[in-house]
KEKE-912762 format. One record per residue (C-alpha): x, y, z; residue in one letter; residue number from 1. Coordinates in nm, 2 decimals. Layout:
N
<vonu><px>X</px><py>Y</py><pz>Z</pz><resn>a</resn><resi>NUM</resi></vonu>
...
***
This chain:
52
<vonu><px>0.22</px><py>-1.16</py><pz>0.95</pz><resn>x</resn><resi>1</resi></vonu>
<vonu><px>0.35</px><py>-1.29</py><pz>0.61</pz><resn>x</resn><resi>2</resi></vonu>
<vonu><px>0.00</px><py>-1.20</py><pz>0.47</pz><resn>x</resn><resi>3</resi></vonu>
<vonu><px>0.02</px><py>-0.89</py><pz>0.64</pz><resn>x</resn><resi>4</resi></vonu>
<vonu><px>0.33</px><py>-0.85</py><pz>0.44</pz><resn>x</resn><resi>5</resi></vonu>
<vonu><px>0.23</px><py>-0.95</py><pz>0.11</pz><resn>x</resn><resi>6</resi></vonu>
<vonu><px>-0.13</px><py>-0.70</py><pz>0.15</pz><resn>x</resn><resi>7</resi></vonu>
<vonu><px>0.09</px><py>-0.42</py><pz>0.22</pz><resn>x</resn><resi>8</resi></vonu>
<vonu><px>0.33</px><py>-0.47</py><pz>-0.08</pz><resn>x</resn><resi>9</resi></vonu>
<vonu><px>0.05</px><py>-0.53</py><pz>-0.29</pz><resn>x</resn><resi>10</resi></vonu>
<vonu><px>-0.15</px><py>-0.17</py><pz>-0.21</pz><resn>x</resn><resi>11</resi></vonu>
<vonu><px>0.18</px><py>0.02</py><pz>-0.26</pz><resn>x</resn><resi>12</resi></vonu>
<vonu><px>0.24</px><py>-0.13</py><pz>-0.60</pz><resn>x</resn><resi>13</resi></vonu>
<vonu><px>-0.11</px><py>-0.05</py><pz>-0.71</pz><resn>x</resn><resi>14</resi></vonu>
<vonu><px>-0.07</px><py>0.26</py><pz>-0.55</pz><resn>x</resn><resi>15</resi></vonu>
<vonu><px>0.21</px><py>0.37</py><pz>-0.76</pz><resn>x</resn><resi>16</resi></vonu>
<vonu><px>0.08</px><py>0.22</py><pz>-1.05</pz><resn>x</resn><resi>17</resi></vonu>
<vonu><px>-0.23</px><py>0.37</py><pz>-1.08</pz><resn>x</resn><resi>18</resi></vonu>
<vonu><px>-0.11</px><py>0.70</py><pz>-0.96</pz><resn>x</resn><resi>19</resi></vonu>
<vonu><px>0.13</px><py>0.68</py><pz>-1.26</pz><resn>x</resn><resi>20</resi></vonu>
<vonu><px>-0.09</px><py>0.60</py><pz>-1.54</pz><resn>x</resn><resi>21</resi></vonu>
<vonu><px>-0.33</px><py>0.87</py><pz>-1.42</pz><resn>x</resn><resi>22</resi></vonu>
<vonu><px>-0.04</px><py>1.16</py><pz>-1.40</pz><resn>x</resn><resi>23</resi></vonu>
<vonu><px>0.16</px><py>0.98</py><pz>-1.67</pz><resn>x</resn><resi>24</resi></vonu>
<vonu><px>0.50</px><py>1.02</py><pz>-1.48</pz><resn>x</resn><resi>25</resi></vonu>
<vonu><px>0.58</px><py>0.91</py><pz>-1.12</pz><resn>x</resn><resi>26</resi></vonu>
<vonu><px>0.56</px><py>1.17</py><pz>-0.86</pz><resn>x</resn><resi>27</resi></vonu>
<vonu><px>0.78</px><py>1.16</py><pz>-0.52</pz><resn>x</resn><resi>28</resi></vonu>
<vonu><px>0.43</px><py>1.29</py><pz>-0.35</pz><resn>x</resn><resi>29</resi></vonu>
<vonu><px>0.22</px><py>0.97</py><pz>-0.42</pz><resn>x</resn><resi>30</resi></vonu>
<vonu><px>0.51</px><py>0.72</py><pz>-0.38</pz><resn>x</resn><resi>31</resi></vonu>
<vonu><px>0.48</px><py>0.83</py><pz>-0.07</pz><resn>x</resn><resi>32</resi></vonu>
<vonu><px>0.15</px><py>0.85</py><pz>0.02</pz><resn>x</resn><resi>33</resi></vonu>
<vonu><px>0.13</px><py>0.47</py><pz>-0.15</pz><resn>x</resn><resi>34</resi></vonu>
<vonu><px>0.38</px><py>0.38</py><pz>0.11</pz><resn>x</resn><resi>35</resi></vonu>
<vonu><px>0.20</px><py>0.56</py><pz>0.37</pz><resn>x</resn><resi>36</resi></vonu>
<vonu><px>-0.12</px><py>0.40</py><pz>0.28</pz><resn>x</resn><resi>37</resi></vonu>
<vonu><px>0.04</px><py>0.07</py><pz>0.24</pz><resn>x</resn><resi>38</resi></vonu>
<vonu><px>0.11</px><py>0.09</py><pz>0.59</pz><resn>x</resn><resi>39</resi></vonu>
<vonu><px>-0.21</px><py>0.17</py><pz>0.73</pz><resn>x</resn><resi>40</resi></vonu>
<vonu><px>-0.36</px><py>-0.09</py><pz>0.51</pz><resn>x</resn><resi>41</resi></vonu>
<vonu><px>-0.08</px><py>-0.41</py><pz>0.63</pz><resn>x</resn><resi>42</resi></vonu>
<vonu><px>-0.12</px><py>-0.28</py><pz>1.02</pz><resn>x</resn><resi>43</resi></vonu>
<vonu><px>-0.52</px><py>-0.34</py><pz>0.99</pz><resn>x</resn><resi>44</resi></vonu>
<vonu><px>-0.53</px><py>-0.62</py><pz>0.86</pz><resn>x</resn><resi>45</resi></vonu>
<vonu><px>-0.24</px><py>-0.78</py><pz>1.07</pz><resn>x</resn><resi>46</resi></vonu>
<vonu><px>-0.51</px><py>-0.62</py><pz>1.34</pz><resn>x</resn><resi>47</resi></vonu>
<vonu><px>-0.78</px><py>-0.77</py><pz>1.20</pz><resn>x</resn><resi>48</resi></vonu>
<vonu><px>-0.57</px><py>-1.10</py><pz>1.16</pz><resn>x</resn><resi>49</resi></vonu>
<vonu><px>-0.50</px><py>-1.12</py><pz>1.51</pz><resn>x</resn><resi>50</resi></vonu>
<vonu><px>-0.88</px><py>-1.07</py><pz>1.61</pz><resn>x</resn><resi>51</resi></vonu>
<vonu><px>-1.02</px><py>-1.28</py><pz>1.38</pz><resn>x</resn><resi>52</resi></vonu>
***
């Protein structure tokens, strides 16, 4: 779960990062989508955790 955790922090900080060097300022929009994608990403791979 803590790696989970840790995955899912990680993708949203990239997330916003990267969407804020590439529109040089940080829009409400992809913060949330990072946080949304974030998500997705931490609940596969506690999935795949779990599995495997």
């Amino acid at each position: 779960m803590f790696q989970a955790l840790i995955f899912a922090i990680t993708i949203f900080i990239g997330w916003v990062i990267f969407d804020g060097i590439k529109h040089k300022k940080i829009i409400i929009e992809n913060v949330w989508a990072g946080l949304v994608a974030a998500i997705i990403a931490g609940v596969f791979w506690y999935i795949l955790f779990i599995i495997f």
